[in-house]
VEXDO-218402 format. One record per residue (C-alpha): x, y, z; chain; residue in three letters. Coordinates in pm, whole numbers, plus 32768, in hexadecimal, padded with zeros to 4 digits. Each point is the difference from the previous one (the first is absolute). Layout:
! residues N
[node [X,Y,Z],"A","ALA"]
...
! end
This chain:
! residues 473
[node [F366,51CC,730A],"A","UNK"]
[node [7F04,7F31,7F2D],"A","UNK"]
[node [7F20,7F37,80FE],"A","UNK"]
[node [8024,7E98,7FC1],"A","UNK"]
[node [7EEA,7F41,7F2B],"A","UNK"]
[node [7F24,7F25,809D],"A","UNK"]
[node [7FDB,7E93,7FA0],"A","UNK"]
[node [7EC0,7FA0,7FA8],"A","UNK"]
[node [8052,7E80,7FCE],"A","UNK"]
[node [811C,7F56,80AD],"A","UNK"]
[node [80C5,7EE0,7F2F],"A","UNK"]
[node [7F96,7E9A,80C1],"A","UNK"]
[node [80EA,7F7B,8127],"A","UNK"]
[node [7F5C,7E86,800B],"A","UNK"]
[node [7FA9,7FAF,8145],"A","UNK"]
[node [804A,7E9E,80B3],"A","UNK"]
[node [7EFB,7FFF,811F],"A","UNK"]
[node [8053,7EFD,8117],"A","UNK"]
[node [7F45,7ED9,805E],"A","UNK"]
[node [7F30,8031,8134],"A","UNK"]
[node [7F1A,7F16,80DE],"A","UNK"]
[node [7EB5,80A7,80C8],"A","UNK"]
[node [7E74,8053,7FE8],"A","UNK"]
[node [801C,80C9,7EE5],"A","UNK"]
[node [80D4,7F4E,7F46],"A","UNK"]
[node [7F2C,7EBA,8007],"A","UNK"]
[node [7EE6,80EA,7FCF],"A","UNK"]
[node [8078,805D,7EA4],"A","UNK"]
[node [8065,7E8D,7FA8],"A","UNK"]
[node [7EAF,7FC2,805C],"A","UNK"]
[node [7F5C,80FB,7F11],"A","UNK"]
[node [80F0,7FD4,7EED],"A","UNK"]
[node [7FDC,7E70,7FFE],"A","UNK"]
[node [7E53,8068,7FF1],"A","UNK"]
[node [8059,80EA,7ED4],"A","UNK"]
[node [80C5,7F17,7F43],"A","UNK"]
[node [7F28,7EE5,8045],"A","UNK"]
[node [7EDC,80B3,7F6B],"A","UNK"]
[node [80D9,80BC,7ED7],"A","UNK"]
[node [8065,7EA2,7F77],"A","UNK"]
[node [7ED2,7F15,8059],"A","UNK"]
[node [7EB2,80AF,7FD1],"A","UNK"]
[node [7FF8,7FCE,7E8E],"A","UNK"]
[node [803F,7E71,8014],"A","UNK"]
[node [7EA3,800E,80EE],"A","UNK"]
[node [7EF4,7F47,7F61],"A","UNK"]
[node [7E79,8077,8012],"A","UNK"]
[node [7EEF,7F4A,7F32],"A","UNK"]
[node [7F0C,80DB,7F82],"A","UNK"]
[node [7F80,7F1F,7EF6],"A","UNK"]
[node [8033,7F6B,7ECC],"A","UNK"]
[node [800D,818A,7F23],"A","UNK"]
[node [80A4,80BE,80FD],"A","UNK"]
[node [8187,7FED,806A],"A","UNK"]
[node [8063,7F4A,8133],"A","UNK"]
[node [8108,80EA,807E],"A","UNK"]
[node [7FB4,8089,8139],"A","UNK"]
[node [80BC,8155,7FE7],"A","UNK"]
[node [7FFB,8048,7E8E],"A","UNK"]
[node [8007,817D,7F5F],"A","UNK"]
[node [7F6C,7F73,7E66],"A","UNK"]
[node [8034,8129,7F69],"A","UNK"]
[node [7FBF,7F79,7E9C],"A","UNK"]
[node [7E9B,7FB6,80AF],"A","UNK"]
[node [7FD2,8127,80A7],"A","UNK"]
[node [7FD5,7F57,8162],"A","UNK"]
[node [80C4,7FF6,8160],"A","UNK"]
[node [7FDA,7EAA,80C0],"A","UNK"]
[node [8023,8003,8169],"A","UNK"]
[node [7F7E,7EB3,807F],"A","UNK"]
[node [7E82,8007,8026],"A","UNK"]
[node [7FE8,814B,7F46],"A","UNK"]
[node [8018,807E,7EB0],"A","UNK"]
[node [8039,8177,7F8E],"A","UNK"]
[node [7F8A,809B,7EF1],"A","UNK"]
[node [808D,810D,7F33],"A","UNK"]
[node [7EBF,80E9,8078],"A","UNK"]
[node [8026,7F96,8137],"A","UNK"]
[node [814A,8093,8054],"A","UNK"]
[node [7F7E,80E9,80DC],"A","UNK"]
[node [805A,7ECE,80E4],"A","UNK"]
[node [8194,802C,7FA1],"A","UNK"]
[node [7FCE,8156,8058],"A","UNK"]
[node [7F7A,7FDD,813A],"A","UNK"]
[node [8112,7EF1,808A],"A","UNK"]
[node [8105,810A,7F81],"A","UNK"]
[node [7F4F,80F6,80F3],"A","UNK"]
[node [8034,7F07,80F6],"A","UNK"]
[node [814F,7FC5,7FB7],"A","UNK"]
[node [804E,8171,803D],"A","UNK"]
[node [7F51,8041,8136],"A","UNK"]
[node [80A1,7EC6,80A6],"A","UNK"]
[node [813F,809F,7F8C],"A","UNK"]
[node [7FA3,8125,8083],"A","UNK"]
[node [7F8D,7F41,8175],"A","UNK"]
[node [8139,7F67,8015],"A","UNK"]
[node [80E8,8123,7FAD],"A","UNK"]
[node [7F35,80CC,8123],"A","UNK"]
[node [803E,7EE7,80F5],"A","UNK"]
[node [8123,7F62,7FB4],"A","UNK"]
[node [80D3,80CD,7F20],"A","UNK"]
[node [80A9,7F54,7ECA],"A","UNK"]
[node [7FA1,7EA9,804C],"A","UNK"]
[node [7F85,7FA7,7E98],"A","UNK"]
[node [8160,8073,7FA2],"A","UNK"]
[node [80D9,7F1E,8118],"A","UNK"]
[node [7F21,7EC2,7FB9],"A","UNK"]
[node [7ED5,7FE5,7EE6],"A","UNK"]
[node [80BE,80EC,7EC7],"A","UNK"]
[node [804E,7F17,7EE4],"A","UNK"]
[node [813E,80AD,7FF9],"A","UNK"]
[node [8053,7F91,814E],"A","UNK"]
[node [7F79,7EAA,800B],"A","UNK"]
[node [80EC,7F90,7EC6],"A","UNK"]
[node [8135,80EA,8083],"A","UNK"]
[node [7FE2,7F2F,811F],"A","UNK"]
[node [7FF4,7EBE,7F35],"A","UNK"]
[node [8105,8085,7F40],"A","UNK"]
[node [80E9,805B,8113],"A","UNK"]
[node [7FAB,7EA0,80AC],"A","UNK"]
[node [806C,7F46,7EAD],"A","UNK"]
[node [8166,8102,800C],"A","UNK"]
[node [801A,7FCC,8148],"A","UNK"]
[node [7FD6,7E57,7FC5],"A","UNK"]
[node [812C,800B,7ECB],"A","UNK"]
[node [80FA,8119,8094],"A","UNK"]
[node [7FE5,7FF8,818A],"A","UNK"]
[node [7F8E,80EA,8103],"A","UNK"]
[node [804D,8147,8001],"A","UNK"]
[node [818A,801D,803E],"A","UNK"]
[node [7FF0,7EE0,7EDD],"A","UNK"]
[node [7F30,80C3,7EFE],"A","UNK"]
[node [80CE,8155,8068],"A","UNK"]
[node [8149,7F4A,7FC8],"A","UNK"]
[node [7FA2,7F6C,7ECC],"A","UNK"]
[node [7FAD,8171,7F77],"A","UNK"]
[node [812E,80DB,8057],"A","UNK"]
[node [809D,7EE4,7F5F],"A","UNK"]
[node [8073,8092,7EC9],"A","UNK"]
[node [8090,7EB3,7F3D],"A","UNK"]
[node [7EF2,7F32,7F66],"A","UNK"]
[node [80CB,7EAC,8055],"A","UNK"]
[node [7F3A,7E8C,7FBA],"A","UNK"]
[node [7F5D,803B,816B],"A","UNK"]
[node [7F56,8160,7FB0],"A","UNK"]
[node [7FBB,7F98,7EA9],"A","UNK"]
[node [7F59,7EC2,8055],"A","UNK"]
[node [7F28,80A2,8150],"A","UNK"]
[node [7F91,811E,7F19],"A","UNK"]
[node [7F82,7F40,7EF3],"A","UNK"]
[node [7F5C,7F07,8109],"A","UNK"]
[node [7F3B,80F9,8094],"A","UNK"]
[node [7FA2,80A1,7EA8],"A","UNK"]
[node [7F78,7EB0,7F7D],"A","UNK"]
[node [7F26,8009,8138],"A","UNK"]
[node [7F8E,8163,7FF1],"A","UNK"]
[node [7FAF,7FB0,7E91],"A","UNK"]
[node [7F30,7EC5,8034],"A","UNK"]
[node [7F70,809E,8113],"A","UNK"]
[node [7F99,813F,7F23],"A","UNK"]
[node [7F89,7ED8,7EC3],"A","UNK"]
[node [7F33,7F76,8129],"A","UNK"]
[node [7F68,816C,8069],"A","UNK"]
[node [7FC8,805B,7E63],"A","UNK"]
[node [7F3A,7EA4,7FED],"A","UNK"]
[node [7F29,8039,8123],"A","UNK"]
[node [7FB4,8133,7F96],"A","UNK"]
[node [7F7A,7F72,7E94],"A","UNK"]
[node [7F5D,7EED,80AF],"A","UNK"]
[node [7F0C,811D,8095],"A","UNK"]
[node [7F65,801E,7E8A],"A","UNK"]
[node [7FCA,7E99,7F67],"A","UNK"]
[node [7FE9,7E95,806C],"A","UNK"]
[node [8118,7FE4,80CA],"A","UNK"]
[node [803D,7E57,7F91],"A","UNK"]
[node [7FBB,8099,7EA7],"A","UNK"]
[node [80E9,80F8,7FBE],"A","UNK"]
[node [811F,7F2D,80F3],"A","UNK"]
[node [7FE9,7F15,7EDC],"A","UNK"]
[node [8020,80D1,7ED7],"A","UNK"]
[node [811A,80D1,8085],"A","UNK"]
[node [80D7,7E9F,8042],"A","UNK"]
[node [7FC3,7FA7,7E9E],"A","UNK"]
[node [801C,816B,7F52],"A","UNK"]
[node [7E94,800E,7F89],"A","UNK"]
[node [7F91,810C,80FB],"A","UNK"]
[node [7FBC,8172,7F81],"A","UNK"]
[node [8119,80D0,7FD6],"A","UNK"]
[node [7F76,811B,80C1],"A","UNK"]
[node [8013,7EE5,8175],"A","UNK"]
[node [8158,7FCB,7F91],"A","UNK"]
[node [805C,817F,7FF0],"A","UNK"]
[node [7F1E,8048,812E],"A","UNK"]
[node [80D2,7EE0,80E9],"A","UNK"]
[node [8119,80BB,7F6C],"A","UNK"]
[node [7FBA,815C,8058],"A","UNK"]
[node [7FA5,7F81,815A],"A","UNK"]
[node [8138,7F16,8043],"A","UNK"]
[node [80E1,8134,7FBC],"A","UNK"]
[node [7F3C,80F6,80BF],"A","UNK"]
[node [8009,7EFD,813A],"A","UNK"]
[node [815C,7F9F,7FC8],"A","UNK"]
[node [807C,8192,7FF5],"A","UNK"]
[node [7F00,807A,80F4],"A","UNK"]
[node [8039,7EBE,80FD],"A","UNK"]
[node [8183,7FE0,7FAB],"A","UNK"]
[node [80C3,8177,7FDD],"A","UNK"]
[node [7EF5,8118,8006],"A","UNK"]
[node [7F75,7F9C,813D],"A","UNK"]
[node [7FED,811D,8101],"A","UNK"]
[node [8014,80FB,7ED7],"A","UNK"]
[node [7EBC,7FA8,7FAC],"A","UNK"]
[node [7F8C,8061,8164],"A","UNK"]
[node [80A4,8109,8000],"A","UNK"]
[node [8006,8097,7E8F],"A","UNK"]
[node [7EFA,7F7F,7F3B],"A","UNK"]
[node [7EC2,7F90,8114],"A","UNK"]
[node [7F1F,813F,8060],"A","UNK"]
[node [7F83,7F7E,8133],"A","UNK"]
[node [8109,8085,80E6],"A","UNK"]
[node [7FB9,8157,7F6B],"A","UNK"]
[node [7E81,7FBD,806A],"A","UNK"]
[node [8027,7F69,813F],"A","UNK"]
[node [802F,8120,80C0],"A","UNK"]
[node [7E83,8070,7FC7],"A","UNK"]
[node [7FB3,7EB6,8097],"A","UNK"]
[node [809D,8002,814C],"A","UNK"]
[node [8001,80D6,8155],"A","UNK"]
[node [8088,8025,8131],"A","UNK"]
[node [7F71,7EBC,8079],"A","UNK"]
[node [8047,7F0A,7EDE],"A","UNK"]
[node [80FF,7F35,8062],"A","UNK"]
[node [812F,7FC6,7F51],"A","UNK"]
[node [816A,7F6C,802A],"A","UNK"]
[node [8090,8106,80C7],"A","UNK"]
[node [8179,801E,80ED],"A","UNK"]
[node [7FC3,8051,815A],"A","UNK"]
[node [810C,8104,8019],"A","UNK"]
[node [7FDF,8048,8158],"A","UNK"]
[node [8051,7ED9,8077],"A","UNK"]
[node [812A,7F7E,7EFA],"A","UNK"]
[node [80CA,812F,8004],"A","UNK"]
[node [812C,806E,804E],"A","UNK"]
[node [806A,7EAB,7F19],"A","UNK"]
[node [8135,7F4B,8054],"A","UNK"]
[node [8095,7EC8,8022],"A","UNK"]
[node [7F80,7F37,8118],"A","UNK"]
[node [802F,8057,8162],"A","UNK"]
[node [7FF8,7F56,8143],"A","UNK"]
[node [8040,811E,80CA],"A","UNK"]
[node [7ECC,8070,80EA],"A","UNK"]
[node [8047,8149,7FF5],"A","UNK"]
[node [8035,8027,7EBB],"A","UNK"]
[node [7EF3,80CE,7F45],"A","UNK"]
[node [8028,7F52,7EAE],"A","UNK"]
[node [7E6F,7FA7,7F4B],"A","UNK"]
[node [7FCC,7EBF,7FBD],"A","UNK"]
[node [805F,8005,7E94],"A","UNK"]
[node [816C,7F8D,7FC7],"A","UNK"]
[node [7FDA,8035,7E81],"A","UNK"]
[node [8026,7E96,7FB1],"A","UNK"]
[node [7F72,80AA,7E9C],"A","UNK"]
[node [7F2A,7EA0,800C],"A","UNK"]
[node [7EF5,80D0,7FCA],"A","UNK"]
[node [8079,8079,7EA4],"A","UNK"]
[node [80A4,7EC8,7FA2],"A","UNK"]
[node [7EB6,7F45,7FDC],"A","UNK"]
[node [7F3E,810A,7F67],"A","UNK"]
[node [7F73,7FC3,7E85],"A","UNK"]
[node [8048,816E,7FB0],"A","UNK"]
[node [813F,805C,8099],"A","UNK"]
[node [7FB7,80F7,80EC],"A","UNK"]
[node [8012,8040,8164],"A","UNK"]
[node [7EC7,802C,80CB],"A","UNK"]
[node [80BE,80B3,8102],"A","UNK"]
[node [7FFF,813A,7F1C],"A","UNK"]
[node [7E74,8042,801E],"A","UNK"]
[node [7EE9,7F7F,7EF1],"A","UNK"]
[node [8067,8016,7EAB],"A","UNK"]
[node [7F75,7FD2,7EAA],"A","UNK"]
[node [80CC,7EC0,7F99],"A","UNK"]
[node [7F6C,7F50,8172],"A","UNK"]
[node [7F02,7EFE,7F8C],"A","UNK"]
[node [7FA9,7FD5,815B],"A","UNK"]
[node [8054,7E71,7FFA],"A","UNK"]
[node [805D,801C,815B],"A","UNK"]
[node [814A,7EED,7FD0],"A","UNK"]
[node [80D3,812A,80D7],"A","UNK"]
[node [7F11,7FC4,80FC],"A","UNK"]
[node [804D,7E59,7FFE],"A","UNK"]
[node [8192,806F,7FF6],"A","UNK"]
[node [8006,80FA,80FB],"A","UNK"]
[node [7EFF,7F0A,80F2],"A","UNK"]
[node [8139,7EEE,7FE8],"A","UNK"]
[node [80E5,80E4,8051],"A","UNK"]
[node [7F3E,806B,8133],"A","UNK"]
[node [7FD3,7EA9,8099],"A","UNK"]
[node [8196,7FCA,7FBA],"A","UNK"]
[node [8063,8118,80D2],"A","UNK"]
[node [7EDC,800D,80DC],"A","UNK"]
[node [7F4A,8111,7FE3],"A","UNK"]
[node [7E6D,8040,7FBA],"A","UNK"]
[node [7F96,7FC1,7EAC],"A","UNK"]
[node [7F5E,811C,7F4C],"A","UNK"]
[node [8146,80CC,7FAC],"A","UNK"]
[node [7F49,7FE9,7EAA],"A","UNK"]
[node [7E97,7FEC,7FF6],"A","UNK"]
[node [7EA0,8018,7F7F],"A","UNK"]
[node [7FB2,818D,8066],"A","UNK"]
[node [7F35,812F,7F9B],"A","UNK"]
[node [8085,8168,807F],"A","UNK"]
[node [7F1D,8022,810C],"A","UNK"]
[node [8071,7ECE,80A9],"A","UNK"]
[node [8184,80D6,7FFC],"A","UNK"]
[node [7F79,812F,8088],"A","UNK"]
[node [7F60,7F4B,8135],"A","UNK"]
[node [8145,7EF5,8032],"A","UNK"]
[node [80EA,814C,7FF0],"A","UNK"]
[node [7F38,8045,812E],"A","UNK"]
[node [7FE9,7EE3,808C],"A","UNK"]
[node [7EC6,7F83,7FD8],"A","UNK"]
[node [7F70,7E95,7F3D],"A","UNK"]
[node [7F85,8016,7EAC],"A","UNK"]
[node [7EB8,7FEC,7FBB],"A","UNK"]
[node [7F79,7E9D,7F62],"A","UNK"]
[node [8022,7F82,7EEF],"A","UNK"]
[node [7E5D,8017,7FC7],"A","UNK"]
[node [8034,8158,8030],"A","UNK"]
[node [80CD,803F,7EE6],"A","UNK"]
[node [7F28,7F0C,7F10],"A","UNK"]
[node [7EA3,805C,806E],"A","UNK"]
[node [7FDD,8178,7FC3],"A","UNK"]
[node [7F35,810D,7F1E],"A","UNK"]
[node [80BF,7FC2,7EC9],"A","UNK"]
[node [8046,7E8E,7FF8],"A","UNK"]
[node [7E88,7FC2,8064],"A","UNK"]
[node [7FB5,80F5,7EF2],"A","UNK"]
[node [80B3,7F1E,7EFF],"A","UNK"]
[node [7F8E,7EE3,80AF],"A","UNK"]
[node [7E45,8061,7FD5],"A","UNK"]
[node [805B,8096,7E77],"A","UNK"]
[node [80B3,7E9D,7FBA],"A","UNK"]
[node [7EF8,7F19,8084],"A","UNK"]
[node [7EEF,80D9,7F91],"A","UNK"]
[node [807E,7FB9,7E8D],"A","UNK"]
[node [803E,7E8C,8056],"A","UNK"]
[node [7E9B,7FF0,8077],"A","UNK"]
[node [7F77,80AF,7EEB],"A","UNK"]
[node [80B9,7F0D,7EF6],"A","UNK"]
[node [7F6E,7EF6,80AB],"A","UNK"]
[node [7EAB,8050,7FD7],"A","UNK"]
[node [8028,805A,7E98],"A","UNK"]
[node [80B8,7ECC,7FD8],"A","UNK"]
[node [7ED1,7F39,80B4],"A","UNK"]
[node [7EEE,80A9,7F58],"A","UNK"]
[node [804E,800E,7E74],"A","UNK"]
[node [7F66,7F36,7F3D],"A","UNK"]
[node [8052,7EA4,7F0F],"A","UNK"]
[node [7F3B,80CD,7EEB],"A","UNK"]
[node [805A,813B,7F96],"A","UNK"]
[node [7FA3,810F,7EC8],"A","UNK"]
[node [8066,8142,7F6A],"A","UNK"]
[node [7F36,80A9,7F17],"A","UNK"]
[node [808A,8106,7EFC],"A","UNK"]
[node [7EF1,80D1,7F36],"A","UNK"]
[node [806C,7FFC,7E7B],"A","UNK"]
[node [7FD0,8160,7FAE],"A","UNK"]
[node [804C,8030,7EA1],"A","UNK"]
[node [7EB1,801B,7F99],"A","UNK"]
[node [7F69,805D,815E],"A","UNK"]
[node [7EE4,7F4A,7F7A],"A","UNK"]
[node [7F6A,7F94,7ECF],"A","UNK"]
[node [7EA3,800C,7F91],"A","UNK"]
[node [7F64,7E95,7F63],"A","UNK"]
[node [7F11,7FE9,7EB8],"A","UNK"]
[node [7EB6,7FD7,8108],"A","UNK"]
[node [808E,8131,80E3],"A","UNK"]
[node [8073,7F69,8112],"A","UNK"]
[node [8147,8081,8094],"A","UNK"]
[node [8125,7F22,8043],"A","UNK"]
[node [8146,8035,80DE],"A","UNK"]
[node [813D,7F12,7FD0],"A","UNK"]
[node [80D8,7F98,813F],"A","UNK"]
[node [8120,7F31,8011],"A","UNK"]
[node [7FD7,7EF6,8136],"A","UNK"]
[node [8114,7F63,807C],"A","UNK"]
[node [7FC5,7EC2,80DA],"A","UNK"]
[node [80EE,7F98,8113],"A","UNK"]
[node [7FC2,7E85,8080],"A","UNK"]
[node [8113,7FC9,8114],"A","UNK"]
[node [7F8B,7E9B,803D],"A","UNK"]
[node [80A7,7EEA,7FA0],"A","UNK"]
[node [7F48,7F6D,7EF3],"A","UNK"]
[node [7F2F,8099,7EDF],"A","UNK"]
[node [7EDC,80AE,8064],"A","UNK"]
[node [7E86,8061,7F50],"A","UNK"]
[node [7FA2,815D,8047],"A","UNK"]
[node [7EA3,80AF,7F71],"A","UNK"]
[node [8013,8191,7FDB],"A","UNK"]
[node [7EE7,80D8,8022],"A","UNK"]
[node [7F95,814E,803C],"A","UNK"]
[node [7F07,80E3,80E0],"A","UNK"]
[node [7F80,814D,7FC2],"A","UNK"]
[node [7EBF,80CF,801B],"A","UNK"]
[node [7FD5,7FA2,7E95],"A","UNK"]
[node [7FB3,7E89,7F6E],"A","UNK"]
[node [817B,7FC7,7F61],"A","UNK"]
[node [8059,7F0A,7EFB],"A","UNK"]
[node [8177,7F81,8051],"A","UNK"]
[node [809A,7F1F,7EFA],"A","UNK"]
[node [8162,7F58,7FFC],"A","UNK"]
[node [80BA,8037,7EB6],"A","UNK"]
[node [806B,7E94,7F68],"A","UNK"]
[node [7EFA,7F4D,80F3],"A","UNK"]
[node [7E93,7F72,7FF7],"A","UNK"]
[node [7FD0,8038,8174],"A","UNK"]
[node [805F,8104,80F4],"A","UNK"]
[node [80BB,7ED7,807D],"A","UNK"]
[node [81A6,8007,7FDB],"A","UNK"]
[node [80F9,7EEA,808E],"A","UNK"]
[node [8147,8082,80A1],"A","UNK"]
[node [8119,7F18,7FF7],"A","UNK"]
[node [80A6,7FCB,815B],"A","UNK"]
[node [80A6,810C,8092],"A","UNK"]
[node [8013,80F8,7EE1],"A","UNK"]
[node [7F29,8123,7F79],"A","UNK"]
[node [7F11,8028,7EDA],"A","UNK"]
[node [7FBF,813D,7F35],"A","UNK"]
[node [7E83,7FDB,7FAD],"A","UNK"]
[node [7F8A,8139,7F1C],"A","UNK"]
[node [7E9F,8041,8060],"A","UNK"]
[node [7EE1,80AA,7F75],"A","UNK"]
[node [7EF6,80C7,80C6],"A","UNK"]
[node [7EB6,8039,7F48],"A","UNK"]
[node [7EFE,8102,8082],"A","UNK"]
[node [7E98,801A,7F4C],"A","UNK"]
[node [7FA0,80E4,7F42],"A","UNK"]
[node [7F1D,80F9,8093],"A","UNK"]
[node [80AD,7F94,8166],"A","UNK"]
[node [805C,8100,8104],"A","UNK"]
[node [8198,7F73,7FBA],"A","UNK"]
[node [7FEF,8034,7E86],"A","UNK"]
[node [7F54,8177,8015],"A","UNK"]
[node [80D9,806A,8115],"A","UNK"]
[node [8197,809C,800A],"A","UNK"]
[node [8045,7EA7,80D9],"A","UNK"]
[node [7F68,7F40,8119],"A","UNK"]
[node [8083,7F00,80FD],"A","UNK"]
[node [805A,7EC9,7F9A],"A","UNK"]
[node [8062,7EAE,80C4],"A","UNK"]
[node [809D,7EDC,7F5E],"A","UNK"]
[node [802E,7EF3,80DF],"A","UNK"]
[node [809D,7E83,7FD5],"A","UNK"]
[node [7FBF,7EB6,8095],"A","UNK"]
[node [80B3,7EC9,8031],"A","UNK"]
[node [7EF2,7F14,7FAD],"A","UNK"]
[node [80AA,7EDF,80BE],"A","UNK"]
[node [7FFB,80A7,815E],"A","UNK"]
[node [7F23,814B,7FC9],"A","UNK"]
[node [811C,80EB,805A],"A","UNK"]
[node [7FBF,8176,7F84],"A","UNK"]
[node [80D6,810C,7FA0],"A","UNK"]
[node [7F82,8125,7F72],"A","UNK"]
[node [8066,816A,7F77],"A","UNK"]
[node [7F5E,8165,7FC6],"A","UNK"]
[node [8016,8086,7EC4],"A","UNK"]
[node [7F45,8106,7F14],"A","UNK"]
[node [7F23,7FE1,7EDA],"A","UNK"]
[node [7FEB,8124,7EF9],"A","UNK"]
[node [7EC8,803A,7F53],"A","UNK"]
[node [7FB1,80F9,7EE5],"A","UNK"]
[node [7F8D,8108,80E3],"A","UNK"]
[node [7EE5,8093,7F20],"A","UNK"]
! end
């Protein structure tokens, strides 16, 4: 006999999770109202930075090369800065998988946070969960389907135009760009991009849902590296629910305290049951936890059935002993590990944030000639100079240099070694560096060379090693 093939992707079964009241439910109401909140209404906050600069707060001005976040302004060779906050991002991904499991998953995922807005709006139009269930295993589209199905698609599709505009909002003037998309004067590539992003919210939020946890996310693949025996997760305390059955108000009878009310599965996102062990589709949002609580207080017994739990606290309630607190599990080698690498970068972007500069140069040596040799013998080097004045206004900056030789520097197109830079941009300034002839720099291979700039307004310095080639005779 052939042994039977095994199914690498299972066809959907939609899933009609429950409504449920508790901690952890208003917990994620919480955090998903905070999400959306800042999604939708960062881009419409207002910061002046003067008359030349934009007065977005949060703006990514790509066309400008420049990321806006309130009082401070990255540029494109500062993105070490980007970097660094995606470090961050990772290691407190990393802390709060070793703690806590899949919380990111259960609350903070974009995927969850407009699911859950999703299933709210669904669960608004058709009805709770018998409702929604009914209304599905109906297999004549009637007037009443019909006109519930296309209700809740009109939402889901605003609600994805809304996401898609957001999103564009991110990367021009949000008032701006609101304006030219209501009259159709706005680039096609915003309207393409809201697009693309309403139909990837409206499939993702509205029918892939859990497959996307489950199929096409790699962080439940990851996880495991992440946790322990003392992270806690959503667990079943199995000792004390089984044998299930139906409840029982017999003393002697030796029945657990689970009477497979299947609340548990009936409000989960994903459709499984808990009381199986952890498994990969689990985002650890901890609703079985609020379901099983409210059954507990009904038939009055502890809460806890379902709980918060790491498998050490198991092995010592098997034998009878507490668990160990909750510190214990949080504050250990690896999370404090994460913890020390995560503000050590934090602390470390700070003080390069703190410390650069309003005035900043490169400077590129033009090699092609190395050099070239003047009709009195002196020996002169070209650089190109670029200027970076991060101030508001236009700014006057002199250039000079510093060497063991007396150098010449001139400014190609100028009088002076004097050059205004508009506000907030750069200037390419090509330079030239003249040694003497006779000098030590134009008889040797090359010598050290310092060209340095000055804002002439408030004295501020920048300068930058470089090389000067001589003839080497």
């Amino acid at each position: 006999m052939s042994e039977p093939q095994l199914e690498l992707y299972a066809a959907r079964e939609p899933v009609f999770p429950k409504k449920v009241y508790g901690k952890f439910r208003n917990l994620k109401w919480a955090i998903l109202s905070f999400a959306l909140a800042v999604y939708y209404l960062v881009p419409w906050i207002r910061w002046d930075r003067g008359p030349s600069l934009p007065d977005q707060a949060v703006l990514l001005d790509l066309a400008n090369r420049r990321f806006y976040f309130f009082w401070i302004e990255i540029w494109p060779h500062e993105f070490y800065f980007v970097a660094g906050l995606l470090v961050m991002a990772g290691l407190g991904l990393f802390l709060f998988t070793s703690a806590l499991g899949r919380v990111w998953c259960g609350y903070a995922c974009p995927q969850t946070v407009w699911t859950d807005l999703f299933i709210l709006v669904e669960r608004w139009i058709e009805g709770d969960r018998n409702a929604r269930l009914r209304l599905h295993r109906q297999k004549k589209w009637d007037l009443h389907k019909l006109r519930l199905r296309l209700t809740k698609w009109v939402v889901w599709a605003l609600i994805g135009l809304a996401t898609g505009g957001a999103w564009v909002f991110y990367f021009t003037d949000a008032p701006t760009l609101l304006n030219d998309l209501l009259h159709g004067t706005a680039h096609p590539v915003a309207y393409s991009t809201i697009f693309i992003m309403a139909a990837i919210t409206f499939g993702f939020g509205g029918f892939a849902r859990e497959q996307i946890c489950i199929y096409a996310c790699p962080w439940p693949r990851i996880q495991a590296a992440m946790i322990d025996e003392d992270t806690l997760i959503v667990g079943y305390r199995e000792w004390r629910g089984e044998p299930r059955g139906k409840l029982s108000r017999d003393a002697n009878d030796e029945q657990g305290d689970c009477i497979d009310c299947m609340a548990c599965v009936n409000v989960c996102p994903m459709g499984i049951d808990i009381r199986d062990g952890q498994q990969l589709a689990c985002i650890t949002c901890a609703l079985c936890i609020d379901a099983c609580d409210e059954t507990m207080d009904r038939i009055g017994k502890p809460r806890g059935l379902i709980d918060y739990m790491a498998l050490t606290d198991e092995s010592r309630e098997r034998e009878g002993k507490a668990p160990k607190p909750v510190w214990q599990h949080v504050f250990r080698p690896r999370t404090i590990m994460y913890t020390t690498l995560w503000s050590l970068v934090g602390v470390l972007l700070l003080v390069a944030l703190f410390m650069r500069a309003d005035v900043d140069m490169t400077v590129a040596p033009v090699r092609k000639p190395t050099f070239v040799t003047l009709s009195d013998g002196s020996i002169r080097n070209v650089y190109e100079v670029r200027l970076r004045n991060k101030h508001g206004e236009a700014r006057s900056f002199q250039l000079g240099v510093e060497g063991e030789t007396a150098f010449k520097l001139t400014l190609e197109g100028a009088e002076a070694d004097v050059i205004v830079v508009p506000a907030d941009s750069t200037k390419l300034v090509r330079t030239y560096v003249v040694a003497p002839k006779g000098s030590e720099a134009a008889a040797s291979e090359r010598v050290d060379l310092l060209i340095w700039v000055q804002d002439t307004g408030t004295g501020e310095r920048a300068e930058k090693a470089t090389i000067f080639n001589g003839r080497a005779n």
